[in-house]
N, C-alpha and C positions, 0 to 999 in steps of 0.2 A: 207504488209497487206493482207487479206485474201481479197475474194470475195466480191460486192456488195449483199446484203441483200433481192432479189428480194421478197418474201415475206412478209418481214419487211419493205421493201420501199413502197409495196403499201397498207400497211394496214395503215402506218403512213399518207400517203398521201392521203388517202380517210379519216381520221378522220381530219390533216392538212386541206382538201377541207370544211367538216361538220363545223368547226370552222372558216373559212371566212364565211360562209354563212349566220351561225346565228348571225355574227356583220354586217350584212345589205353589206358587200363588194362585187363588183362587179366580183370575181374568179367566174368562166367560169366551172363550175364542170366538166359536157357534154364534153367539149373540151379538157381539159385534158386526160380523162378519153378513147375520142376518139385517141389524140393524143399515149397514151400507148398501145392503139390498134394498132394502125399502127405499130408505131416501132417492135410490137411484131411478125403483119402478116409478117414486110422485116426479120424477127430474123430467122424463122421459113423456107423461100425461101432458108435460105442458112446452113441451118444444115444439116449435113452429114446424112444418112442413116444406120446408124451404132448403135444406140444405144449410144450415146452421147447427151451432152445439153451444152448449151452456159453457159459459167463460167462467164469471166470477156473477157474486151477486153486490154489489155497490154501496156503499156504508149510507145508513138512512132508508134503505129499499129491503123488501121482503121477496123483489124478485128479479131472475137469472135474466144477466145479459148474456145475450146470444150473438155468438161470432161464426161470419165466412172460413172458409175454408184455407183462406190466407192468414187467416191469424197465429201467431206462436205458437198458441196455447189449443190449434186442431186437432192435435194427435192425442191430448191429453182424456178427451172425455171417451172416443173411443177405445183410448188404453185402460180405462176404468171397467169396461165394458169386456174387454178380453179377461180383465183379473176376475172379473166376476164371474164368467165363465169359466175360468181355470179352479175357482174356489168351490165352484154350486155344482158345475158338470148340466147344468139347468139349459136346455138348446134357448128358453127365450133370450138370452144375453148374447149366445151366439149369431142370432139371426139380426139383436140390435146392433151388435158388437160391425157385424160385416156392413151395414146398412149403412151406420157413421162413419168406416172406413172407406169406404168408397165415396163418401162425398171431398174427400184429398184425392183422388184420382188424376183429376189435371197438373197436380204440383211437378209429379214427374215424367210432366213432356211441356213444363212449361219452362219459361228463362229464370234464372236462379234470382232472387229477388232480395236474399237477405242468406244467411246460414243456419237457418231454422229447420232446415225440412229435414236434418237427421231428431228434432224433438217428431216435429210433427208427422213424420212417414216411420219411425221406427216404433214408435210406443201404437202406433195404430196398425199399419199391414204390416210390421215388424213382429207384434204379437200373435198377428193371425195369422200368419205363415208359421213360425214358432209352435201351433196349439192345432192346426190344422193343414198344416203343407200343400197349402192350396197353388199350386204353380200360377196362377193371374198373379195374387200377393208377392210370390216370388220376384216376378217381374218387374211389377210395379220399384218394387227397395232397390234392384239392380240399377232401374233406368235413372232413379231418385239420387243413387250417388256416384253416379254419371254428371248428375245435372250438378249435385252440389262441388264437386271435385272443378268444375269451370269457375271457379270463387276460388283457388288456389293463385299468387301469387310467386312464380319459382325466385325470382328476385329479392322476394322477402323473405319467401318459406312458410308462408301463414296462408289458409284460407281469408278472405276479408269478408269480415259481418253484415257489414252495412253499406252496400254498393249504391245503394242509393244519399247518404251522405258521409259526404268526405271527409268531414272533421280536419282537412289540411292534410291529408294522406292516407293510406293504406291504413284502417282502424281493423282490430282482432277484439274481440273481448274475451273475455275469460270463458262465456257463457260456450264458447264453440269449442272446448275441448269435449262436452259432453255428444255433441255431432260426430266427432272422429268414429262412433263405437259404428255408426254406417259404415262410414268407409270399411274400417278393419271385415266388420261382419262380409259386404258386399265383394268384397277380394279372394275373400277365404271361399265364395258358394256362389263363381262361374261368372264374378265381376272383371274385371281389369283389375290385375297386378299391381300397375301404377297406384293403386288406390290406397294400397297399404303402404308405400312409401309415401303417400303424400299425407297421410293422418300422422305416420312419424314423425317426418319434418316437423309437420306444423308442431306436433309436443317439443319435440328439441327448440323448436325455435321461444315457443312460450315461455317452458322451462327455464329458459336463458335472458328472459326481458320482461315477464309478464309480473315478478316480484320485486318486491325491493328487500334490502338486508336482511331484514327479520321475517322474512319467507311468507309477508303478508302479499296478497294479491290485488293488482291495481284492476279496475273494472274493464276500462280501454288500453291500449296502446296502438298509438298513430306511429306509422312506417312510411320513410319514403318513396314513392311508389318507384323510382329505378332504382334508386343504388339501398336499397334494403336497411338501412339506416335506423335504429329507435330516434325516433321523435322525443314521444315522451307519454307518461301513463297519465292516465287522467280517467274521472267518475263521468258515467252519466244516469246512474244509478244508485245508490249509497250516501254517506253522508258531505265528504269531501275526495278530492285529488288525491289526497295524502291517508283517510280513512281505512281501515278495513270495513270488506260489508260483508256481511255472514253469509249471504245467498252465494257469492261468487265466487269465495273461500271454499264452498262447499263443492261447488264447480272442477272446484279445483281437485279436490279430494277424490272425486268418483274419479274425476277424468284421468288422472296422471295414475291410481289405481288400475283402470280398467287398460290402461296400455299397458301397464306392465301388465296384465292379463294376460294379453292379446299378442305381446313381442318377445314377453319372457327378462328383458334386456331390467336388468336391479336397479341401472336408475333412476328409471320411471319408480320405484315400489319407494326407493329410500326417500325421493321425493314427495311421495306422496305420504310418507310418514313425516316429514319437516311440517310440511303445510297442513297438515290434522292437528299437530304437535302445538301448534301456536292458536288455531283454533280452541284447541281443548283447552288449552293452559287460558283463555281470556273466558272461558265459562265461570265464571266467580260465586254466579248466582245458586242457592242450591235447587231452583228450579230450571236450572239448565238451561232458559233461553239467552240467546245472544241478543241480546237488546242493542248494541255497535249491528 
């Protein structure tokens, strides 16, 4: 399994917080919110000096492996760093917050290596532009989906995930509709135009191949790289081919949500109530994890 979601866990968990509150429950907002302060000021005592961020910590281990600025999971410890700052109003987060953000700096003037960099440059100079309208950060996201929009395929209609392997053709995962919210954003604030048609496409084209019947979500689908063709879906993450896996389902959820945000157009929304819809209905458990 990939990385914890640092990002995603605390924006879940400040709306998670908002929703005890308003049933009269006595959750302790303050204290949590302190408590992910602290853990973050001991995170922070023991990061190397190098231009690294704390990834995951390893099953068997009490301590943080630390990843380059290439990694998926870059953008994440700095987006922790901006919520804490939006939560506390405390300048030392802000001053960590930019510190980590600038160590992605190279991603967007380098060659597009995977379809990662709307995780890793939006939840980092994405937030700090957002919180502090710093015109460098500005730039920075503009040139960033510049670079990623060169990973678009107009023959297929998809961005491709993985240019570095082929899988036997054009591969898209699921995981890249959450990158589209660059594009949209970058279009909308002095990007290329093209940019917002090409996060469409690629959702129509998803929309259209990336399920099977019962509007579960396959991980991959291989495309043929001229005549735009479905191959075929396939895992390389999850349990099988044929499996649902809750991470990518969830993918699914934000992504096809957040375009209808972004384009207005109800398919995208009715869509993204199908695929919640089967989601929700395999929750069985009454602790709500998805164990599939």
């Amino acid at each position: 399994m990939k990385a914890k979601f640092f990002t995603l866990i605390a924006a879940l968990f400040l709306l998670g917080n908002q929703g005890y509150s308003q049933k009269g429950n006595s959750f302790n907002i303050k204290k949590q919110l302190d408590y992910c302060a602290e853990q973050a000021s001991k995170t922070l005592k023991v990061i190397p000096n190098d231009g690294t961020s704390p990834r995951t910590i390893p099953n068997g281990s009490n301590e943080w492996k630390f990843v380059g600025y290439k990694d998926w999971t870059s953008g994440f410890w700095p987006g922790e760093l901006w919520f804490l700052y939006e939560a506390t109003k405390d300048k030392k987060w802000e001053t960590e917050a930019d510190k980590f953000t600038r160590f992605l700096t190279p991603l967007s003037v380098s060659k597009a290596a995977d379809h990662d960099l709307g995780f890793q440059v939006f939840n980092s100079f994405g937030n700090g532009y957002r919180l502090t309208k710093n015109p460098e950060y500005k730039e920075i996201i503009l040139k960033t989906a510049d670079t990623l929009a060169t990973l678009f395929n107009p023959k297929v209609g998809t961005i491709q995930s993985w240019p570095h392997n082929k899988m036997g053709g054009h591969n898209t995962i699921i995981d890249n509709m959450m990158n589209l919210e660059l594009l949209f954003w970058a279009s909308k604030n002095g990007g290329n135009k093209k940019l917002y048609d090409i996060a469409v496409k690629h959702a129509e084209t998803t929309m259209a191949n990336h399920f099977r019947p019962d509007n579960t979500s396959y991980h991959v689908v291989i495309y043929d790289f001229e005549t735009g063709k479905k191959i075929k879906g396939r895992t390389a993450q999850g349990y099988s081919d044929d499996s649902m896996w809750a991470r990518g389902q969830a993918w699914a959820i934000y992504g096809f949500t957040m375009t209808y945000r972004e384009t207005k157009d109800v398919k995208f929304l009715d869509f993204a109530h199908k695929v919640a819809r089967v989601y929700l209905d395999k929750l069985t458990t009454e602790d709500l994890v998805p164990y599939w």
